[in-house]
C-alpha positions as a Markdown table, in Angstrom:
| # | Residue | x | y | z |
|---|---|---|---|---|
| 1 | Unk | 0.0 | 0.0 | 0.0 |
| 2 | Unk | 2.9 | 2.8 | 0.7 |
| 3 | Unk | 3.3 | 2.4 | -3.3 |
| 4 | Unk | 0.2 | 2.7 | -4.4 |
| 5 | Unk | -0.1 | 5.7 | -1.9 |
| 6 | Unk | 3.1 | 7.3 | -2.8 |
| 7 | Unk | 4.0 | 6.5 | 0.8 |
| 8 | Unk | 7.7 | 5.3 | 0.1 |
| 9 | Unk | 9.8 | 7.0 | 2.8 |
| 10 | Unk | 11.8 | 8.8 | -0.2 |
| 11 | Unk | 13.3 | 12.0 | 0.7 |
| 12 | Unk | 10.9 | 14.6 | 0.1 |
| 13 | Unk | 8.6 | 12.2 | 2.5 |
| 14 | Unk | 11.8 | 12.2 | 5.3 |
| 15 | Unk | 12.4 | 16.0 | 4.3 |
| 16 | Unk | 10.2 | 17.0 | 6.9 |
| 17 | Unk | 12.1 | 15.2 | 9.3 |
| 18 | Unk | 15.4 | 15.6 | 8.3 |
| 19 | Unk | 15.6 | 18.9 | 5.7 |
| 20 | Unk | 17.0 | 17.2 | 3.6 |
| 21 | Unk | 15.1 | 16.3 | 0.3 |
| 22 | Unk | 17.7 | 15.5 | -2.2 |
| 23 | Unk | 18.0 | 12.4 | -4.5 |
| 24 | Unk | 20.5 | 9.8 | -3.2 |
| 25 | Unk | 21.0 | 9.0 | -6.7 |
| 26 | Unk | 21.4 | 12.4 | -8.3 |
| 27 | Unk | 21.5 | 16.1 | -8.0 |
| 28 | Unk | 18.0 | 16.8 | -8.1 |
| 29 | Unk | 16.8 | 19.0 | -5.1 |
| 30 | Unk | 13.3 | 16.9 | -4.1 |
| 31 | Unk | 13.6 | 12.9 | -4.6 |
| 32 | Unk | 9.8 | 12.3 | -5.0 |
| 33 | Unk | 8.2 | 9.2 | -6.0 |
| 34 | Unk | 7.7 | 10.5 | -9.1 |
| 35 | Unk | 11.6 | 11.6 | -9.4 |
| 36 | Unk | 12.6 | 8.2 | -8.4 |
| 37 | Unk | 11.0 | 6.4 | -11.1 |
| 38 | Unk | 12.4 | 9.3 | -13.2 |
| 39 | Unk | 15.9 | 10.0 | -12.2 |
| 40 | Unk | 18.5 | 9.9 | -14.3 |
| 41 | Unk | 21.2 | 7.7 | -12.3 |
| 42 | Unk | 23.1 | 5.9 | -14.9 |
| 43 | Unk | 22.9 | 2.5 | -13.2 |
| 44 | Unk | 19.1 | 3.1 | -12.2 |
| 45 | Unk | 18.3 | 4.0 | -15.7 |
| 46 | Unk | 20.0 | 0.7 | -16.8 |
| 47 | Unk | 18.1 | -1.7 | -14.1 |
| 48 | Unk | 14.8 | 0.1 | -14.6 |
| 49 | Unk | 15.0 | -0.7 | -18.7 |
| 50 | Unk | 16.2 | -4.2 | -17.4 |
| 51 | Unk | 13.2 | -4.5 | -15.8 |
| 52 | Unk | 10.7 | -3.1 | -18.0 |
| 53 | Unk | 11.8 | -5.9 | -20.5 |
| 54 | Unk | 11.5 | -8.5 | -17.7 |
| 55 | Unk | 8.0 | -7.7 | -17.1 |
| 56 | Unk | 7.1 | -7.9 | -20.7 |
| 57 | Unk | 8.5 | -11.1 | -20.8 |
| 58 | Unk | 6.7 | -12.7 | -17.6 |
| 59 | Unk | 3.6 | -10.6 | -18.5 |
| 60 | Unk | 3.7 | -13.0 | -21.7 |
| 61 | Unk | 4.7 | -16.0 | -19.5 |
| 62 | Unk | 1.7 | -15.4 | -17.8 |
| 63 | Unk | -0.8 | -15.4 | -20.6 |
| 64 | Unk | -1.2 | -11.6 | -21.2 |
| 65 | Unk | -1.2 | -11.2 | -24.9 |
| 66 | Unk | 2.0 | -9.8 | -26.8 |
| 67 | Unk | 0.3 | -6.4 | -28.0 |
| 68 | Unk | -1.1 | -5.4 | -24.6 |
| 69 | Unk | 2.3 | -6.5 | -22.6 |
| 70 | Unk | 4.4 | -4.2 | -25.6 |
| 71 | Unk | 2.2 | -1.4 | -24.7 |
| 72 | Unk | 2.0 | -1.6 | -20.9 |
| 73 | Unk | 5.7 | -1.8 | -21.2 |
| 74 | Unk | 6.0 | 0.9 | -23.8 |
| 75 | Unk | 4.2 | 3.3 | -21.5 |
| 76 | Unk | 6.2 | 2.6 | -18.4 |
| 77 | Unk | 9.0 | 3.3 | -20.4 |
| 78 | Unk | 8.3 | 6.6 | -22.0 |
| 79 | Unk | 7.0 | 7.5 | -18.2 |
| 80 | Unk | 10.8 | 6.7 | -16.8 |
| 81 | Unk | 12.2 | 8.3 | -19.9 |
| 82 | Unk | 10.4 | 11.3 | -19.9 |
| 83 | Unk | 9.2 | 10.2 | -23.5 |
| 84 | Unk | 6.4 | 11.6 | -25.4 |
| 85 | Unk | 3.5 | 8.9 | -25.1 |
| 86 | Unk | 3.6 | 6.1 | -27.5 |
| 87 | Unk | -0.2 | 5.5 | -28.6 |
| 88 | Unk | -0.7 | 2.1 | -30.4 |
| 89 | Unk | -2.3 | 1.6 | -33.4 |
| 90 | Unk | -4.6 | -0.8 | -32.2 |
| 91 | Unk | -7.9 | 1.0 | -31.1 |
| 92 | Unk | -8.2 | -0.9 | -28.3 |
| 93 | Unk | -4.7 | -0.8 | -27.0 |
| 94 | Unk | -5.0 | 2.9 | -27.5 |
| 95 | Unk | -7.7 | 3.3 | -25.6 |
| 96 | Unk | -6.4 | 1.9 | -22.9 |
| 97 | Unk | -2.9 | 4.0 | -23.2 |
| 98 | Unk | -4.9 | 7.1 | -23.6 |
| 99 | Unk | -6.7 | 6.3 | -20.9 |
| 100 | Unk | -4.0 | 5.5 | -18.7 |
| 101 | Unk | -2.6 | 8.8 | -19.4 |
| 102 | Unk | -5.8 | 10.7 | -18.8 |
| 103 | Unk | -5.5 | 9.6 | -14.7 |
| 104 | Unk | -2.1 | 10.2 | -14.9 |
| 105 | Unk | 0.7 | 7.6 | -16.3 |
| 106 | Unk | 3.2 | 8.2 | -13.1 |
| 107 | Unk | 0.2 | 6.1 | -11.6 |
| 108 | Unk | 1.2 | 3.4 | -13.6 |
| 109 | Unk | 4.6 | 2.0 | -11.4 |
| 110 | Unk | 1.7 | 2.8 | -8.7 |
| 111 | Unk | 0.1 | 0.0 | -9.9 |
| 112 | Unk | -3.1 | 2.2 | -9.9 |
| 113 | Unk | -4.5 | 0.9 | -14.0 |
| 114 | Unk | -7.3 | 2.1 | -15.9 |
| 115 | Unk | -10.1 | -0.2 | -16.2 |
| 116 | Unk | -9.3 | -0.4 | -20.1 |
| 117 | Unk | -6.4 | -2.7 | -19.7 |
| 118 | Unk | -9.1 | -5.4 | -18.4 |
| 119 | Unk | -11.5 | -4.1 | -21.0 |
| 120 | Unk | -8.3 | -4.7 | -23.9 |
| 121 | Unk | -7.8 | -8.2 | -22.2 |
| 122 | Unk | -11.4 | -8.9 | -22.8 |
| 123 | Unk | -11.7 | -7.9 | -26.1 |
| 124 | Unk | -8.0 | -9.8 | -26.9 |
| 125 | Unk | -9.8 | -12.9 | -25.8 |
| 126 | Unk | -8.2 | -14.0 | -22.6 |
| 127 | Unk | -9.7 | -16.2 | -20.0 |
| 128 | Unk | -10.3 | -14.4 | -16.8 |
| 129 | Unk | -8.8 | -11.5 | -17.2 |
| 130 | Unk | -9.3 | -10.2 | -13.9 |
| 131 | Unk | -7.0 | -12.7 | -12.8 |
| 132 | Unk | -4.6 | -11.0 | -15.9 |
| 133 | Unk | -5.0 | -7.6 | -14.2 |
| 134 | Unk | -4.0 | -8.9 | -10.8 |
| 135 | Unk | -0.7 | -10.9 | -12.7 |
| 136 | Unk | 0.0 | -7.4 | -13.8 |
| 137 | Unk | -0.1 | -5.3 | -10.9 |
| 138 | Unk | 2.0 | -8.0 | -8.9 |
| 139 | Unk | 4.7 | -7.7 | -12.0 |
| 140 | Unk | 4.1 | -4.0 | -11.6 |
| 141 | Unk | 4.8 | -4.1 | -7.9 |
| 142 | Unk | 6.9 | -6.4 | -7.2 |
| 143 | Unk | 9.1 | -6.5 | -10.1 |
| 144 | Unk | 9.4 | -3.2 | -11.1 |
| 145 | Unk | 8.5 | -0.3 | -8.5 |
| 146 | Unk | 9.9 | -2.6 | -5.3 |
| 147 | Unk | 12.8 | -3.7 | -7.2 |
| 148 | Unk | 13.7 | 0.1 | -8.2 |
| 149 | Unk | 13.4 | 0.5 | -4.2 |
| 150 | Unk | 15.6 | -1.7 | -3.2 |
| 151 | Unk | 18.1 | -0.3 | -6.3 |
| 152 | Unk | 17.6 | 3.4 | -5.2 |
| 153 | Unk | 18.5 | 2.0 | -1.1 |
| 154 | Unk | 21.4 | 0.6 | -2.0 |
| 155 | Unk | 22.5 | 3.8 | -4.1 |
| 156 | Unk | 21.6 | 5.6 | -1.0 |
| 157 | Unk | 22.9 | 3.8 | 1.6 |
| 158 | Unk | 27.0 | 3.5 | -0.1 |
| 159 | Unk | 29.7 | 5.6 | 1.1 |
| 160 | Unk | 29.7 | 8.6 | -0.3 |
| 161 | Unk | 26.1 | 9.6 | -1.8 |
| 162 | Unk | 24.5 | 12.8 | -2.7 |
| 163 | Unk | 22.3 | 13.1 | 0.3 |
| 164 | Unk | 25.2 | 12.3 | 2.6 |
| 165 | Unk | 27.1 | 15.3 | 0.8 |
| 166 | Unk | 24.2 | 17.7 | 1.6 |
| 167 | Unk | 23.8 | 16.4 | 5.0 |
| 168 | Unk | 27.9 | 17.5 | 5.4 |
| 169 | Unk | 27.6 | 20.6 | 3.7 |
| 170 | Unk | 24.9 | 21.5 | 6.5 |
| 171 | Unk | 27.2 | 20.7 | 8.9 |
């Protein structure tokens, strides 16, 4: 629930404690959840494309057609890029992009989905897609947004980090 509720204890969440609100990862003054799944550390950029490809590939695994996995993953990818949305051809598949957009697509590593997704898996044929939606968020979750987490802590928590920097230059 704290990542569906943007409830991570990232910086600008600790900030308030501490006064300190800067990435561990980068230079960016206020490491929100949204910055997380958006900074620019080389090595998090790296796992998080990693990963991405790795969902689309156990998305498929688990039954989730091609064309809705390639646009689920094309969408968290232009989000972590900062890309201009990708809307696929496909009707459907577009509808559930644009709609994903349209409550906001840095809810997607939230796990918080439109209802088109099921509505695509439906129309794609899939048996209990409910159960689809469900596979996804857990990939979502667990494979993506917790495994970034864990990434970003271990970033934070070497030697020498940006937030440790601020914390001395405060001293």
């Amino acid at each position: 629930s704290k990542i569906m509720h943007g409830w991570l204890p990232v910086n600008h969440m600790r900030g308030h404690v501490t006064g300190i609100t800067q990435c561990p990862c980068c230079p960016h003054p206020d490491e929100t959840m949204e910055h997380m799944f958006k900074c620019t550390n080389r090595n998090l950029m790296k796992k998080k494309d990693e990963l991405i490809n790795d969902i689309r590939k156990k998305g498929m695994a688990k039954g989730i057609p091609r064309a809705i996995m390639e646009a689920v993953s094309r969408s968290l990818y232009d989000f972590v890029h900062s890309n201009t949305l990708t809307i696929p051809e496909n009707p459907i598949l577009a509808a559930a992009v644009e709609s994903q957009n349209s409550i906001g697509l840095r809810l997607l590593p939230r796990g918080i989905l439109s209802e088109k997704w099921l509505i695509a898996l439906q129309e794609f044929g899939v048996a209990h897609p409910e159960r689809k939606v469900a596979g996804l968020l857990r990939l979502i979750w667990f494979d993506f947004t917790d495994v970034i987490w864990q990434n970003r802590n271990e970033i934070a928590h070497e030697r020498e980090n940006n937030v440790q920097q601020a914390e001395y230059t405060t001293w």
